[in-house]
C-alpha positions in Angstrom: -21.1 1.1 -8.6 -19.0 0.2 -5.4 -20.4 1.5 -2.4 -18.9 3.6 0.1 -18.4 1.3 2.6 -16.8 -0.8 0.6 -14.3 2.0 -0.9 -14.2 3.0 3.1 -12.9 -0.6 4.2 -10.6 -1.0 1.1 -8.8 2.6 1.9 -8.5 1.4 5.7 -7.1 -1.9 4.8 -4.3 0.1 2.8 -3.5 2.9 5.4 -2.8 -0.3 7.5 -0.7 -1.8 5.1 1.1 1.2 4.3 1.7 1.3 8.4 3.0 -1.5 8.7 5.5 -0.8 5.7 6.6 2.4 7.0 6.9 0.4 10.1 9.7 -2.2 8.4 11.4 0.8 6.6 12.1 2.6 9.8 13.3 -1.2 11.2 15.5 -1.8 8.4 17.1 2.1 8.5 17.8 1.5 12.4 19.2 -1.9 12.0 21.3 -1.3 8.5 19.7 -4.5 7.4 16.2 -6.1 6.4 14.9 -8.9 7.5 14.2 -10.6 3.9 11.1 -13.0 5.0 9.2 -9.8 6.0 10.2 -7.8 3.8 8.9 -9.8 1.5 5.8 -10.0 3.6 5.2 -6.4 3.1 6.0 -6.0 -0.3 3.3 -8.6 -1.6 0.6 -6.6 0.7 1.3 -3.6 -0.9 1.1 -5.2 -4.0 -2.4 -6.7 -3.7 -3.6 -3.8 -1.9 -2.3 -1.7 -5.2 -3.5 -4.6 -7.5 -7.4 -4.6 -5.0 -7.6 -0.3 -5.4 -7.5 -0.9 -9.6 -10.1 -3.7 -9.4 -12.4 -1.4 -7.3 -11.6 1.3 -9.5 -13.6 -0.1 -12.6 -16.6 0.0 -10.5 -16.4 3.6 -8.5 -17.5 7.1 -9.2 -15.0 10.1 -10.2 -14.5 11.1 -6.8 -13.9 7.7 -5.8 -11.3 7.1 -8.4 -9.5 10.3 -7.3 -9.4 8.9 -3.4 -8.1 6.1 -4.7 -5.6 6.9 -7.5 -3.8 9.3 -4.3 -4.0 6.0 -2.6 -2.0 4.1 -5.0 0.5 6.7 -5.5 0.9 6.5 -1.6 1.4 2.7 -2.0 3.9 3.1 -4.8 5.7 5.6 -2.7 6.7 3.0 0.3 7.4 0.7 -2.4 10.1 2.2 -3.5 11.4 3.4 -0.5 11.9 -0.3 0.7 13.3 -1.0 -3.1 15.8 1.6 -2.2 16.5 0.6 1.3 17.0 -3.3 0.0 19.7 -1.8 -2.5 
């Protein structure tokens, strides 16, 4: 069973992640452009963040997997806004 604190930390670590994305989305609306090496950046942290939540997952109680499963669909979300934005 994963602990709380663990879950706890793992949550934090992709509210910042997801900061820092909204972050580059609102730098690349301003600007009309991206800047591809950080954009890049960004998009593999949300991707290990998503890919670190389902590892946890196998290991967590019901109401963990619910805190988490939101959590992903927040991740997925400011993925495909910066998809979008790239375009």
């Amino acid at each position: 069973m994963a602990t709380r604190t663990s879950i706890d930390e793992l949550l934090t670590k992709c509210e910042q992640a997801i900061e820092y994305a909204e972050h580059e989305y609102e730098q690349g609306a301003m600007q009309e452009h991206y800047n591809s090496e950080e954009f890049s950046q960004v998009q593999q942290l949300l991707e290990q963040r998503f890919q670190d939540l389902i590892k946890m997952e196998n290991s967590s109680s019901p109401q963990q997997k619910e805190q988490m499963y939101r959590m992903r669909l927040r991740l997925q979300d400011i993925q495909n806004d910066l998809i979008l934005l790239r375009r």
